[in-house]
C-alpha positions in Angstrom: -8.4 39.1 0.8 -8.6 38.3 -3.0 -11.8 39.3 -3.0 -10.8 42.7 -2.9 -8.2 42.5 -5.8 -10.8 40.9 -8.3 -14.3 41.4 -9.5 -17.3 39.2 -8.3 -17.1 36.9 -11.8 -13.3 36.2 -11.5 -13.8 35.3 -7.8 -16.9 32.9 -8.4 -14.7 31.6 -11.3 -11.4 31.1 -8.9 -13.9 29.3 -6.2 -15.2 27.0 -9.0 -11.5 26.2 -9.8 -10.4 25.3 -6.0 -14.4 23.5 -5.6 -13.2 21.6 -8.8 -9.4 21.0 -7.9 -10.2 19.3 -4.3 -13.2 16.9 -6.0 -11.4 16.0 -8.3 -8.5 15.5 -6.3 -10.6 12.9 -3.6 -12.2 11.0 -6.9 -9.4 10.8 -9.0 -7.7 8.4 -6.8 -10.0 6.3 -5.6 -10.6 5.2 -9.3 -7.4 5.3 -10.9 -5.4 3.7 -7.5 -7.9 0.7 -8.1 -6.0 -0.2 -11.3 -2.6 0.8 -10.2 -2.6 -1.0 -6.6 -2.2 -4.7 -6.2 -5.1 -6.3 -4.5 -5.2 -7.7 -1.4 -4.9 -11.7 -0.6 -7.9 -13.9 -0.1 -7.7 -15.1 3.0 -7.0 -18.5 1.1 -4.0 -17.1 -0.6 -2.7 -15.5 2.3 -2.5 -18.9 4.5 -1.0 -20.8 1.5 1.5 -18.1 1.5 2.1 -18.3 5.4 2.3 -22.0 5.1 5.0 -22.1 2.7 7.3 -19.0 4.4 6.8 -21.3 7.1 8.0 -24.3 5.9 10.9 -22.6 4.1 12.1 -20.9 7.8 11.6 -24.3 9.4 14.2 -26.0 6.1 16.9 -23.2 6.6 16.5 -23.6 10.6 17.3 -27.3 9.4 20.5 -26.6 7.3 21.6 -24.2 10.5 21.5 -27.1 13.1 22.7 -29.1 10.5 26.3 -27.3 10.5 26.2 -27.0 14.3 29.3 -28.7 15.3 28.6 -31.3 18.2 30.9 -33.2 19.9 30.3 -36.5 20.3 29.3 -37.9 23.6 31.8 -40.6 25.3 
């Protein structure tokens, strides 16, 4: 449809600016996203990490039992 509205050097020129618009807009992120986005975990860190939540749930499941009141038996 555009075709028809501009001559054959302003429509290779308008398909040169969409070709360079899309490449740059798949290439562009994959290198500048690399700087921007945290990497992940080694798989090291990421069980050092899962020990300590876990040991931190198990010490507040502590305190939580700890306020339970219990009767004492007779």
């Amino acid at each position: 449809m555009i075709i028809n509205n501009v001559s054959s050097a302003q429509f290779d020129m308008i398909v040169l600016a969409e070709m360079l618009v899309i490449i740059l807009s798949m290439v562009v992120p994959s290198i500048v996203f690399r700087f921007i986005l945290d990497h992940d975990m080694s798989r090291k860190e990421a069980g050092k990490q899962v020990q300590r939540l876990r040991q931190e749930m198990v010490k507040e499941g502590l305190k939580a039992v700890e306020k339970i009141y219990l009767p004492e038996k007779n």
